[in-house]
Backbone bond lengths (Angstrom), bond angles and torsions (degrees), N, CA, C in turn:
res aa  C-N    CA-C-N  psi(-1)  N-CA   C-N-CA  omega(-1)  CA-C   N-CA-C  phi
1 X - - - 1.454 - - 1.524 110.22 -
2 X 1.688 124.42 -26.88 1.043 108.77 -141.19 2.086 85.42 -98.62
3 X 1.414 100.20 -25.88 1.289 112.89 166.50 1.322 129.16 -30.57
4 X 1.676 99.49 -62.15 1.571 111.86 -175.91 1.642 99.45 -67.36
5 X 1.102 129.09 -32.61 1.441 116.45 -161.62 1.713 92.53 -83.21
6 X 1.536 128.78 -38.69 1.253 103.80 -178.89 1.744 121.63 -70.59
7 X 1.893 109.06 -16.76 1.193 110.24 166.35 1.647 112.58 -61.81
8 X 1.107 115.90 -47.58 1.256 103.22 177.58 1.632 130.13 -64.20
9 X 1.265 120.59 -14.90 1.271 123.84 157.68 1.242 126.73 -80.60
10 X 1.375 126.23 -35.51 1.264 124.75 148.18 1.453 115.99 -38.69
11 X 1.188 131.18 -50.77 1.514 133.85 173.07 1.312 101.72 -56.43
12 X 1.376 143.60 -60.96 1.345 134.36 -154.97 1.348 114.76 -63.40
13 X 1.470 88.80 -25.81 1.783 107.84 -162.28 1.736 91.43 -85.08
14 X 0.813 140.40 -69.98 1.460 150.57 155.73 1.733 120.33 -11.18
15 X 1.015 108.99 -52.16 1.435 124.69 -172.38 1.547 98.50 -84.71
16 X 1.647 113.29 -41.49 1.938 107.47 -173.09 1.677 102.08 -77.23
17 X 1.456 112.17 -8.07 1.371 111.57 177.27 1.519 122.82 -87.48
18 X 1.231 113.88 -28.46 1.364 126.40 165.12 1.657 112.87 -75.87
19 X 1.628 103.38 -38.62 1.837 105.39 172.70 1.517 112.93 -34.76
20 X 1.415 109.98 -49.66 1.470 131.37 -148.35 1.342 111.36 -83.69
21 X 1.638 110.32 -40.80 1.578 123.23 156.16 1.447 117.31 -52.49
22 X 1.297 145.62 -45.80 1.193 140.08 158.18 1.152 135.70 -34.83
23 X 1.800 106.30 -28.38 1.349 102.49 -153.04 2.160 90.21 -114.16
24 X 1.193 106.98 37.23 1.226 112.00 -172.62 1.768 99.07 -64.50
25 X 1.226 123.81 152.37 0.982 143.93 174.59 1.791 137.10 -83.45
26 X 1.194 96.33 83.94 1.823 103.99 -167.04 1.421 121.20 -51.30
27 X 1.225 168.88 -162.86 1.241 166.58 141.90 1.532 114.67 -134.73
28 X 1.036 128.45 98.91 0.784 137.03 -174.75 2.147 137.76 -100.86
29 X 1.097 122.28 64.16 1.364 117.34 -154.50 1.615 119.51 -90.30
30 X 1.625 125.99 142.36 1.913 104.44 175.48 1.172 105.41 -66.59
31 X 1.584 124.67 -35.66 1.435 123.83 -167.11 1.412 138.40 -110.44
32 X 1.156 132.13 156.73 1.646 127.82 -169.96 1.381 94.53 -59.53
33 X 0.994 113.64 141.05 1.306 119.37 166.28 1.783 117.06 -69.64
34 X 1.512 130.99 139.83 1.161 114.32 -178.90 1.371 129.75 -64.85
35 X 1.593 143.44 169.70 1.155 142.83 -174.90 1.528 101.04 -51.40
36 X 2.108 114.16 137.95 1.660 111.25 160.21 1.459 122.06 -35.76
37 X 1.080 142.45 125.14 0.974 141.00 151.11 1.605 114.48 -38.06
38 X 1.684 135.93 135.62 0.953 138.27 157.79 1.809 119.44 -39.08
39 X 1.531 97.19 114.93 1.587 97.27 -166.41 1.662 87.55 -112.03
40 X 1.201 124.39 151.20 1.597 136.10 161.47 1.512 86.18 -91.89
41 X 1.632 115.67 147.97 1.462 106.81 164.02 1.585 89.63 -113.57
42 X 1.343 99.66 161.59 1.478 101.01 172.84 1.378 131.53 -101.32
43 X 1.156 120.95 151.66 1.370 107.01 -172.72 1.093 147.90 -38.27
44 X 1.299 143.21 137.64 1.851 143.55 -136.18 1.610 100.42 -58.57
45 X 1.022 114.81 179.93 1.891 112.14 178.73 1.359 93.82 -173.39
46 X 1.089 107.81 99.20 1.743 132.56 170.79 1.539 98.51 -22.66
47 X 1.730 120.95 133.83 1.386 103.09 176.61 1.594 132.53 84.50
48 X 1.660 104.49 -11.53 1.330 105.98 179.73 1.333 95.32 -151.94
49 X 1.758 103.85 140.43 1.312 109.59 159.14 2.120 125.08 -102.00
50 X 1.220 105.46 -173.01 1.479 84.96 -148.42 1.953 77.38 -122.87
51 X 1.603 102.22 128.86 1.370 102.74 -179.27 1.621 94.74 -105.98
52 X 1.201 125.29 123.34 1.300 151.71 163.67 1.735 106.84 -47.18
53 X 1.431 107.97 145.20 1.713 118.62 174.67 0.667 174.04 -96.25
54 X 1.231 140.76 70.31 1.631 133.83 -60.01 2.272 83.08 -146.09
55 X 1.665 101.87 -179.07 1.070 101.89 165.94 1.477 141.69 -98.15
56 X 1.186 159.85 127.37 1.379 136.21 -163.76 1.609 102.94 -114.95
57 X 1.459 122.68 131.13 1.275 135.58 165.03 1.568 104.44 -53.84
58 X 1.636 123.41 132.08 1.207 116.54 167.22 1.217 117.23 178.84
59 X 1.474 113.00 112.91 1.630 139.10 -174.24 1.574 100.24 79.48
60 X 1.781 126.43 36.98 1.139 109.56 164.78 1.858 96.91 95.49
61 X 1.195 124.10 4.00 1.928 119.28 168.02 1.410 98.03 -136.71
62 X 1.513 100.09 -177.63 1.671 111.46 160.79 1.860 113.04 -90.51
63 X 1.018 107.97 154.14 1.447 106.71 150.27 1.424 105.65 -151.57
64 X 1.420 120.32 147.82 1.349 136.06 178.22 1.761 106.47 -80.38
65 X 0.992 90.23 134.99 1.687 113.29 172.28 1.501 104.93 -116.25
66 X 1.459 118.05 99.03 1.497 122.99 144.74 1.246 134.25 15.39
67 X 1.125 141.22 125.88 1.439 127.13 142.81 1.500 136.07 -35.31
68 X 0.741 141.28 152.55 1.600 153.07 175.24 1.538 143.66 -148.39
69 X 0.877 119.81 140.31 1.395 130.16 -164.64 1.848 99.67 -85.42
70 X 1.403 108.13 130.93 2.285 114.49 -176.72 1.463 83.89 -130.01
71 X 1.270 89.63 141.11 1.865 96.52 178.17 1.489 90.85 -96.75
72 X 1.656 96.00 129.71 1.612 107.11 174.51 1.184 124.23 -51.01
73 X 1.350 106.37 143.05 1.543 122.62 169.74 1.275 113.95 -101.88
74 X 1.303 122.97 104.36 1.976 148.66 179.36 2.031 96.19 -37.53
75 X 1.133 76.95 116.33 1.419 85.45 170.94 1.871 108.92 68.80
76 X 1.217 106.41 25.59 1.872 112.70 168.84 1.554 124.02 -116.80
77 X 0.842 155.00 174.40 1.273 155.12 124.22 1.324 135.32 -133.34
78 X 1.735 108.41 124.04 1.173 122.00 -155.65 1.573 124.44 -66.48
79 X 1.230 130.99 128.15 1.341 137.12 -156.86 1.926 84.31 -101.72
80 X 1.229 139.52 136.76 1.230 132.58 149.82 1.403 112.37 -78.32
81 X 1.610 119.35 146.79 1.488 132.49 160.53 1.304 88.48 -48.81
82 X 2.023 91.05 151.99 1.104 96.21 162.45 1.873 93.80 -157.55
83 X 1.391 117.63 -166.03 1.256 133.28 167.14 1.046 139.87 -73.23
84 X 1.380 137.00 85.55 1.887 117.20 -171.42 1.420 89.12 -114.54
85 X 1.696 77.01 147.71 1.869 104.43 179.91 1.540 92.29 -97.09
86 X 1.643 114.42 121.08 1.322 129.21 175.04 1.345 117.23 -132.66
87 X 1.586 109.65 88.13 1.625 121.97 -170.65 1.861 111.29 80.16
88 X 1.094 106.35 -128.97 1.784 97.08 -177.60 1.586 102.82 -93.34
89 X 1.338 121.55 -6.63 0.967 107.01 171.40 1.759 124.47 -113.61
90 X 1.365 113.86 -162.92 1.433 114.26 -179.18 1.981 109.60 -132.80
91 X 1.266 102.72 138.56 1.395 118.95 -162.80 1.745 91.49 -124.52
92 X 1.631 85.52 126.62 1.728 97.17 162.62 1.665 122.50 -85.46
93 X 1.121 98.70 129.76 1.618 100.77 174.61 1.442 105.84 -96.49
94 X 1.210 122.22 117.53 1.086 127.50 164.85 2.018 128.87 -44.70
95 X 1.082 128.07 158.48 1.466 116.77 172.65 1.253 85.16 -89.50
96 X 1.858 92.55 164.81 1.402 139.29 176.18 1.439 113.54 -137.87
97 X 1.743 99.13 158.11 1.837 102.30 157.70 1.509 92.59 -109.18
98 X 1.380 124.35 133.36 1.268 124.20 153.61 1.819 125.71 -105.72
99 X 0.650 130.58 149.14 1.713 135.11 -178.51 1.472 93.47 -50.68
């Protein structure tokens, strides 16, 4: 008995984790986005890397989003989002840590 009920939570837990993957969020823009704005980065900070500030499509304009500080991941390195031009339009790539 006590089985089936942890199988079944394993399922819930499983299935709301894949829900959530689906519903990832595309970006979609007609236009290049304009040149980064001049960012100062700030000085290094043991433990964190520094994600650069890029533009975000939203309600039909650009707006710039800041730089920011991601607490490192041991053994990762951080790829920043960036812009790809795909056909007439432009698609955001999200950042990553990759191995």
């Amino acid at each position: 008995m006590k089985q089936s009920r942890m199988l079944k939570l394993l399922m819930v837990v499983v299935s709301s984790l894949v829900a959530s993957a689906a519903f990832a969020v595309v970006i979609i823009a007609p236009m290049a986005p304009p040149a980064p704005r001049p960012e100062v980065m700030p000085p290094a900070r043991a433990g964190f890397v520094w994600d650069p500030g890029h533009w975000n499509w939203v309600a039909g304009h650009y707006v710039w989003v800041e730089g920011h500080w991601l607490a490192v991941r041991p053994g990762h390195r951080w790829v920043p989002g960036h812009w790809a031009h795909v056909g007439a339009q432009w698609r955001w790539i999200d950042g990553r840590w990759t191995v």
